[in-house]
C-alpha positions in Angstrom: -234.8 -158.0 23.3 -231.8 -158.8 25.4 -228.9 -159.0 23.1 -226.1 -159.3 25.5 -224.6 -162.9 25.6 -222.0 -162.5 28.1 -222.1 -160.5 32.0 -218.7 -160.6 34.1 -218.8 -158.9 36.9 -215.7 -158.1 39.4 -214.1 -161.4 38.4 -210.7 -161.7 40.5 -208.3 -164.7 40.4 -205.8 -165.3 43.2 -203.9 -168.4 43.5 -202.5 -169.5 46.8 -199.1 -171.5 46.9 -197.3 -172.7 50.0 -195.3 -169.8 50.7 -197.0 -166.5 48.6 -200.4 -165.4 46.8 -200.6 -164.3 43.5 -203.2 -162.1 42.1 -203.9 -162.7 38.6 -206.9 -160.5 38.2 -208.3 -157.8 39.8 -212.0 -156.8 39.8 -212.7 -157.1 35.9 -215.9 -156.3 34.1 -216.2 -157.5 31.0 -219.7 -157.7 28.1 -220.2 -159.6 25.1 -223.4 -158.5 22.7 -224.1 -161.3 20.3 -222.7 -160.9 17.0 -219.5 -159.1 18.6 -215.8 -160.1 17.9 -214.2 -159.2 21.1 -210.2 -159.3 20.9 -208.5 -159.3 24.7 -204.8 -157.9 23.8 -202.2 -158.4 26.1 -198.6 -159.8 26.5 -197.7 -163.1 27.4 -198.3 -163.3 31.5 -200.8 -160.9 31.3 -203.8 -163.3 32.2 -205.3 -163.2 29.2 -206.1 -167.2 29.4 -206.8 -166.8 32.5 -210.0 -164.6 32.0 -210.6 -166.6 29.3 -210.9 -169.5 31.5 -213.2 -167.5 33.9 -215.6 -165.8 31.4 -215.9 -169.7 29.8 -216.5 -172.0 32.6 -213.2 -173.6 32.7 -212.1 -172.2 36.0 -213.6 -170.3 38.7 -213.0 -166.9 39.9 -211.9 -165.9 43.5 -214.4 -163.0 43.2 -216.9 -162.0 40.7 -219.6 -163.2 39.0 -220.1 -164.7 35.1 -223.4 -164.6 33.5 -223.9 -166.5 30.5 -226.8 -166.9 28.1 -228.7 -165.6 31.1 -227.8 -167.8 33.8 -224.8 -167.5 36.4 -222.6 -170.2 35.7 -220.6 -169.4 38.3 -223.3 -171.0 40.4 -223.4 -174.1 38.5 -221.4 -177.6 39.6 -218.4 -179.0 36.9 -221.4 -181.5 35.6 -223.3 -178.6 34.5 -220.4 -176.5 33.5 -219.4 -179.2 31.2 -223.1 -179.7 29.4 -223.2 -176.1 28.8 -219.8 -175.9 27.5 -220.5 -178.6 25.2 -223.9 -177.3 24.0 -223.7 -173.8 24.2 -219.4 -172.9 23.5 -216.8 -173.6 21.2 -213.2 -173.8 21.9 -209.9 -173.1 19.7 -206.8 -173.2 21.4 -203.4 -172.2 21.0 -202.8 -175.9 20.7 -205.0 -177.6 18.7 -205.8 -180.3 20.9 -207.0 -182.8 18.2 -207.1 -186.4 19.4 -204.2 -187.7 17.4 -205.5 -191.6 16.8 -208.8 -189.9 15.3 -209.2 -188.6 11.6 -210.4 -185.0 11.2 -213.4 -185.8 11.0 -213.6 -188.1 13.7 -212.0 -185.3 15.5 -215.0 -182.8 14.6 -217.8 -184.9 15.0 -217.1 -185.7 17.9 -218.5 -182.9 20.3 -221.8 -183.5 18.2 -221.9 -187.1 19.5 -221.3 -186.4 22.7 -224.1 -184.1 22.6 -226.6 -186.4 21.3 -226.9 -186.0 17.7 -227.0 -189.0 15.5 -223.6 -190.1 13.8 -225.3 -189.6 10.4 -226.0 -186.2 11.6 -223.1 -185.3 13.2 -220.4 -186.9 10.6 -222.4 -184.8 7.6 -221.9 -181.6 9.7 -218.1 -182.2 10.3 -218.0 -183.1 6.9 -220.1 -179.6 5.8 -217.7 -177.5 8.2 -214.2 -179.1 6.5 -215.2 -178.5 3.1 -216.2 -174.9 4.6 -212.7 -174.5 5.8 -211.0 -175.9 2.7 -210.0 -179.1 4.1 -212.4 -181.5 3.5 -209.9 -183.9 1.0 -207.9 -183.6 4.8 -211.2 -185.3 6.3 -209.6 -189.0 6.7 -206.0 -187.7 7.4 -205.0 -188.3 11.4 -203.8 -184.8 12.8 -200.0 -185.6 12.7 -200.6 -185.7 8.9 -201.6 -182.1 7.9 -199.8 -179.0 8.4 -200.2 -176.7 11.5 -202.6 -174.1 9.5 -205.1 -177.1 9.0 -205.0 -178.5 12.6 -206.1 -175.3 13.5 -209.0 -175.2 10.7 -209.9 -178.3 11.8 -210.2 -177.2 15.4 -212.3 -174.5 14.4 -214.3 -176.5 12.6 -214.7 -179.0 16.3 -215.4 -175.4 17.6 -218.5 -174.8 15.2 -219.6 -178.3 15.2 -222.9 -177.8 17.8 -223.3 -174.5 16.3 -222.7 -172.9 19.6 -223.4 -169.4 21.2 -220.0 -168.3 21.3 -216.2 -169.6 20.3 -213.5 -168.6 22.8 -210.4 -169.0 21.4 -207.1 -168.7 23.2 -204.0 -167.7 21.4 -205.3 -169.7 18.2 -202.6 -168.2 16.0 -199.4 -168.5 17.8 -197.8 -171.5 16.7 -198.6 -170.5 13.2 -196.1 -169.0 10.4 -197.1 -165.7 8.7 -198.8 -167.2 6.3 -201.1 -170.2 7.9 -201.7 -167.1 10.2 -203.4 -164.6 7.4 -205.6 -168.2 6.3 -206.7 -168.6 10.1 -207.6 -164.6 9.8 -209.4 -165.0 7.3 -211.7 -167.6 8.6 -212.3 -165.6 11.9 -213.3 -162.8 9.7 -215.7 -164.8 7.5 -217.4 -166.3 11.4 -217.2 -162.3 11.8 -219.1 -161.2 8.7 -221.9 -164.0 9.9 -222.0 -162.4 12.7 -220.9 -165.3 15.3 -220.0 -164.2 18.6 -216.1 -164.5 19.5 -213.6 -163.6 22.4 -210.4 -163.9 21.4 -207.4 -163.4 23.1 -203.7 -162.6 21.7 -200.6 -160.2 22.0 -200.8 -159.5 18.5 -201.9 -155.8 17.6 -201.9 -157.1 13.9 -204.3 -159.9 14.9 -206.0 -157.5 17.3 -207.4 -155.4 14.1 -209.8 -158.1 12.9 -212.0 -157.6 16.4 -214.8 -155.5 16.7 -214.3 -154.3 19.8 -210.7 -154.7 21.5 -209.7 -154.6 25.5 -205.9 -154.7 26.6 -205.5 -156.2 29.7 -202.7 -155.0 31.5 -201.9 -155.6 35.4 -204.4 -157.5 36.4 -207.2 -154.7 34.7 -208.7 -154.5 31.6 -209.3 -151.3 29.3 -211.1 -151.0 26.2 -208.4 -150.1 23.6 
C-alpha cells in the first residue's frame, strides 16, 4: 500500500524582474506520508510560503516536479488545479481570509457548496466542525465580530469542511497573542492525534514542536531538523 501523499521533486522557484533574477528555491525534495504533521521552520524571507505554494498547487515551480495523491499536478491546467484544491486540500492562512459579509458558517460551508454537496449537507457539517472547535454559539456572528483566535478556528474549520487529504497551513499563528496561539495548538494537535495529514510552515521553534517530522529551510534548501 502506497502511503505516501505528497512527491516533490527538485522544485526551484526563480522570479524574473526587469532588471535582476531572484532565486527563491533551489532543487528541493520534499515527502509527505499520510497521517504525518510536517512543520517547514524557517525565518521570515526564507520561502517558506513559497514552497508552500509549490507543494499545493498555488504556484508553479521553475524546476521540479509535485506529485500529489498520485498524479503530477504540476502537469495539470489552473481549472484542474483548482477542482483538486477544492476536493482534495485545505487551507489556513496566516490571514484568515474569511469573507467578511458572510457568517461563520456561511463562511465554512461554503467550499462544501462549491464542491457539490447539498446545502442541508454542507451547512450541518460546518455546523458539526464549529461546535468541534468551540465556536459553534459564534456560527451567525460575521468575522469582524469574533476575536482573532476564533477567525482562525473558524478557518480551520473551512479547511476541514470537504474532509480533505491534506491542510496546508501557512503561518496560521502569527497574528495571534500567546494565548489564542496555545488554543490554535491545541486543535492542530487534536487533527494530529486523528492522524490528518498537515504541512505547516512557521519561524516558531515553540510551534515547530507540535510536528511530527520538522525541516528548516534555510537559503533556498531544506534540511530535516
Amino acid at each position: 500500500m502506497n502511503d505516501m501523499i505528497l512527491d516533490a521533486s527538485g522544485l526551484s522557484k526563480t522570479y524574473f524582474l526587469k532588471n535582476e533574477t531572484i532565486g527563491v528555491l533551489h532543487g528541493v525534495d520534499l515527502k509527505v506520508k499520510k497521517g504525518r504533521f510536517v512543520v517547514i521552520l524557517g525565518p521570515s524571507g526564507s520561502g517558506k510560503s513559497t514552497l508552500l505554494h509549490l507543494i499545493s498547487g498555488l504556484d508553479r515551480p521553475t524546476q521540479g516536479t509535485v506529485v500529489f495523491d498520485s498524479v503530477d499536478i504540476t502537469s495539470h491546467d489552473d481549472v484542474r488545479l483548482s477542482q483538486i484544491r477544492n476536493k482534495k486540500m485545505g487551507f489556513v492562512f496566516q490571514f484568515h481570509h474569511l469573507l467578511s459579509e458572510f457568517s461563520c458558517l456561511e463562511n465554512v460551508a461554503l467550499p462544501a457548496l462549491v464542491n457539490g454537496v447539498s446545502p442541508s449537507s454542507a451547512y450541518e457539517k460546518a455546523l458539526d466542525l464549529l461546535d468541534r472547535f468551540d465556536i459553534g454559539d459564534k456560527k451567525n456572528r460575521l468575522p469582524d465580530e469574533i476575536s482573532g483566535g476564533e477567525r482562525q478556528r473558524v478557518a480551520i474549520a473551512r479547511a476541514m469542511v470537504n474532509d480533505p487529504l491534506m491542510i496546508f497551513a501557512d503561518e496560521p499563528t502569527g497574528n495571534l497573542d500567546e494565548g489564542n496561539t496555545n488554543k490554535l495548538l491545541e486543535v492542530f494537535g487534536g487533527l494530529k492525534k486523528e492522524g490528518r495529514t498537515i504541512v505547516l510552515v512557521t519561524h516558531s521553534l515553540e510551534i515547530a514542536k507540535v510536528g511530527t517530522e520538522v525541516y528548516r529551510l534555510k537559503e533556498g534548501r531544506l534540511d530535516a531538523v
